[in-house]
C-alpha positions as CSV (number, residue, x, y, z in Angstrom):
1,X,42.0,-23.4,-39.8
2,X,42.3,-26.1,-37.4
3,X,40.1,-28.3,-39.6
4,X,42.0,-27.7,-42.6
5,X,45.3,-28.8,-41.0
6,X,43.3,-32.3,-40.0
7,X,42.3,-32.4,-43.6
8,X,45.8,-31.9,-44.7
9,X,46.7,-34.2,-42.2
10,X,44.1,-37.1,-42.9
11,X,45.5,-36.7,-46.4
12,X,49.1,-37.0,-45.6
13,X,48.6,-40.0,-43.7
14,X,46.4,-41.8,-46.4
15,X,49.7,-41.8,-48.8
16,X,51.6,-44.6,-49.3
17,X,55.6,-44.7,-49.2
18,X,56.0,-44.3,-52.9
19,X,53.5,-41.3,-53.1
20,X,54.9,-39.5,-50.3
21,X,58.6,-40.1,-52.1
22,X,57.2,-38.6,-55.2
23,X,55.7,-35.4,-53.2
24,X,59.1,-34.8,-51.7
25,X,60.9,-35.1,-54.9
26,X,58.2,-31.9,-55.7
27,X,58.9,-30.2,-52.8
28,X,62.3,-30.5,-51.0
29,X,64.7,-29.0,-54.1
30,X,61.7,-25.6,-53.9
31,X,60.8,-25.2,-50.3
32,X,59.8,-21.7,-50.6
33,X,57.5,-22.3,-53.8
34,X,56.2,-25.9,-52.1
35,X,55.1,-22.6,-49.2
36,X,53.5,-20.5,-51.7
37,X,51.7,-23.1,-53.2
38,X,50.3,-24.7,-49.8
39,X,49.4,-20.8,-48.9
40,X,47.7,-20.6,-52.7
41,X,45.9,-24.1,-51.6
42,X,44.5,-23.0,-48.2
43,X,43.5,-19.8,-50.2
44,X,41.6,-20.7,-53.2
45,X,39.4,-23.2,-50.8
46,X,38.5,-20.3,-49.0
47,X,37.5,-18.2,-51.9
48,X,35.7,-20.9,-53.7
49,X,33.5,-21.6,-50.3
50,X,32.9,-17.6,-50.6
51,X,31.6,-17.6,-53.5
52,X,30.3,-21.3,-54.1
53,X,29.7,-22.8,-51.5
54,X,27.2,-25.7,-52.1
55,X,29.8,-26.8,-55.0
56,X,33.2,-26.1,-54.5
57,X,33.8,-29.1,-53.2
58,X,31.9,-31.2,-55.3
59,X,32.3,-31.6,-59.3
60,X,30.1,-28.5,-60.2
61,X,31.4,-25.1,-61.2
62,X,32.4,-23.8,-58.2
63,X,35.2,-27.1,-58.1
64,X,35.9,-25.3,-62.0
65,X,36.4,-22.1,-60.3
66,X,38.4,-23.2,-57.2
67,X,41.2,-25.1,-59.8
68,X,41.2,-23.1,-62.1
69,X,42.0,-20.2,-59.4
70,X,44.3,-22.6,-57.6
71,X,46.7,-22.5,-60.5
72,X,46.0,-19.1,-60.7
73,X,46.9,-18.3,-57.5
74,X,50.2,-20.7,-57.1
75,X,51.3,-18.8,-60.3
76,X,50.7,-15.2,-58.5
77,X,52.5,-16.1,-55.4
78,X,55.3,-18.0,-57.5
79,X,56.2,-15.5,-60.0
80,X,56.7,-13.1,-57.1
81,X,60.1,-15.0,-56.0
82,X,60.7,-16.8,-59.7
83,X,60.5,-16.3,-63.5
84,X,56.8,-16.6,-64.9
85,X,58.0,-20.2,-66.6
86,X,59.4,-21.5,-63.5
87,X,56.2,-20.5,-61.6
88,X,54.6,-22.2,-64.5
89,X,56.2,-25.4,-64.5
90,X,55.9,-25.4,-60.7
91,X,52.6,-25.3,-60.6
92,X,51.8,-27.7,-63.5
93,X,54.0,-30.4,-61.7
94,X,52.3,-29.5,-58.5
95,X,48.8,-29.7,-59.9
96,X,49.3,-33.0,-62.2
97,X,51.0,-34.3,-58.6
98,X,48.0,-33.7,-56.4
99,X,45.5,-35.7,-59.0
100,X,48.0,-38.7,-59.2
101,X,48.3,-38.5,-55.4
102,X,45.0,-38.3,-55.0
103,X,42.9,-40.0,-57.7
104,X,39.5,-39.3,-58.9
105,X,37.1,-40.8,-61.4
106,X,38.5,-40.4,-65.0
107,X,36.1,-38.2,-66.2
108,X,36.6,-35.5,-62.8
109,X,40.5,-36.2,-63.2
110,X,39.9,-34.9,-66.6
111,X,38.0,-32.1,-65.5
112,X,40.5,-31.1,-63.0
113,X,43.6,-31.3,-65.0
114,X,41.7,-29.0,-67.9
115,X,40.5,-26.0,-65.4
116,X,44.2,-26.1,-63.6
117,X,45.4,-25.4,-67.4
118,X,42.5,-23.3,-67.8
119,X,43.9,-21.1,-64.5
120,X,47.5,-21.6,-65.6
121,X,47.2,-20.0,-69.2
122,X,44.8,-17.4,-68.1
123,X,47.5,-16.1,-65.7
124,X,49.9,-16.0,-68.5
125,X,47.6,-13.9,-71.0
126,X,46.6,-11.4,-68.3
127,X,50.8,-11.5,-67.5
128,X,51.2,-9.8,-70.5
129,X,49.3,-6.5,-69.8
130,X,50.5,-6.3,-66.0
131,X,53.6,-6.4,-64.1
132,X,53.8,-9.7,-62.0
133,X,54.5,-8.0,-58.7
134,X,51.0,-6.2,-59.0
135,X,48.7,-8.8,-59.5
136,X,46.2,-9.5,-56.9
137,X,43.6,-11.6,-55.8
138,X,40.9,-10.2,-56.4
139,X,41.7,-9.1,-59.9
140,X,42.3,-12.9,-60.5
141,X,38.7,-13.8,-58.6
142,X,37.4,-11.4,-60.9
143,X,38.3,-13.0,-64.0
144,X,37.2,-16.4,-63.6
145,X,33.4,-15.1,-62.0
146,X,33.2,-14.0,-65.5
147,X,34.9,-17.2,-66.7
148,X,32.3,-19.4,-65.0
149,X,29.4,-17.3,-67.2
150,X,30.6,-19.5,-69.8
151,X,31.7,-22.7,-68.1
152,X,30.3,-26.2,-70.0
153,X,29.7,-28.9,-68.7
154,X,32.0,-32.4,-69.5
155,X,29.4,-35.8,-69.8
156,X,31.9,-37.9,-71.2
157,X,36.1,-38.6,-71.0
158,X,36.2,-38.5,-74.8
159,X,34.5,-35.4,-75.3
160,X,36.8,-32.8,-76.4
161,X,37.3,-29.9,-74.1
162,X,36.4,-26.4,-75.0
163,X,38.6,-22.9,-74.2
164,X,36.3,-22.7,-71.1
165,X,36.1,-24.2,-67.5
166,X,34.2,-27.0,-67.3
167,X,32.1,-29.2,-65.0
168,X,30.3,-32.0,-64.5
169,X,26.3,-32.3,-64.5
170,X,25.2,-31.6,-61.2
171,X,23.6,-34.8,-59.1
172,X,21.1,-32.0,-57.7
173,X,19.4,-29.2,-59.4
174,X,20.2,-26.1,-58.5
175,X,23.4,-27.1,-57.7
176,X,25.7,-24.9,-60.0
């Protein structure tokens, strides 16, 4: 826990002015969704190192399955306070935020932006069969560890992106 809040942090403090004006326009007018959302943070990092843990970090499918369950999971807590569209928009604002705030490579900004969607419209199909005060966890976890069965991987920023989580070709094998 401790090293997460140093990462947090570390992260913080490498912002400038006009990115940390642009996270408080996010956060200040919905302090208890900005809450839920940290919480869905710190929590789909833990799952992913569960279950992934040489690639949730990296760009290989465990990094699929911890954004796509990020969104996921924003959406769960948010939708227990707000309307299903609101948690949605939330969490596509917060999402898009964190990969301007903190830029990647275009193709693994790509990537990321396409498994948060990935997470965000998954919640809403499986929001039509159940009530949204009884989702859980691991019913979500559950559903993308089938998802990354299927995952493909992304070699190029033109190529066009498939219904699935995707990745990027592992540096090492066996690293998927």
């Amino acid at each position: 826990m401790i090293r997460t809040v140093q990462i947090i942090f570390n992260a913080l403090r490498s912002l400038s002015f006009s990115k940390l004006l642009r996270l408080l326009k996010l956060t200040l007018p919905h302090p208890l969704l900005t809450i839920l959302g940290f919480f869905a943070t710190l929590r789909s990092f833990r799952i992913a190192q569960k279950y992934f843990p040489k690639t949730n970090s990296n760009n290989g499918i465990g990094n699929a399955f911890r954004h796509a369950l990020w969104a996921m999971l924003i959406m769960m807590y948010c939708c227990k306070i707000t309307s299903p569209n609101k948690a949605k928009l939330f969490c596509k604002k917060m999402t898009d935020l964190h990969e301007e705030l903190f830029p990647n490579e275009p193709l693994e900004t790509k990537m990321d932006l396409h498994n948060n969607q990935i997470g965000m419209d998954l919640f809403m199909q499986m929001l039509q069969g159940i009530h949204r005060q009884f989702f859980e966890t691991n019913f979500l976890v559950d559903h993308l560890l089938t998802l990354t069965k299927t995952a493909q991987i992304l070699r190029d920023v033109d190529d066009p992106l498939p219904n699935e989580l995707v990745y990027l070709e592992p540096s090492e094998p066996n690293q998927q």
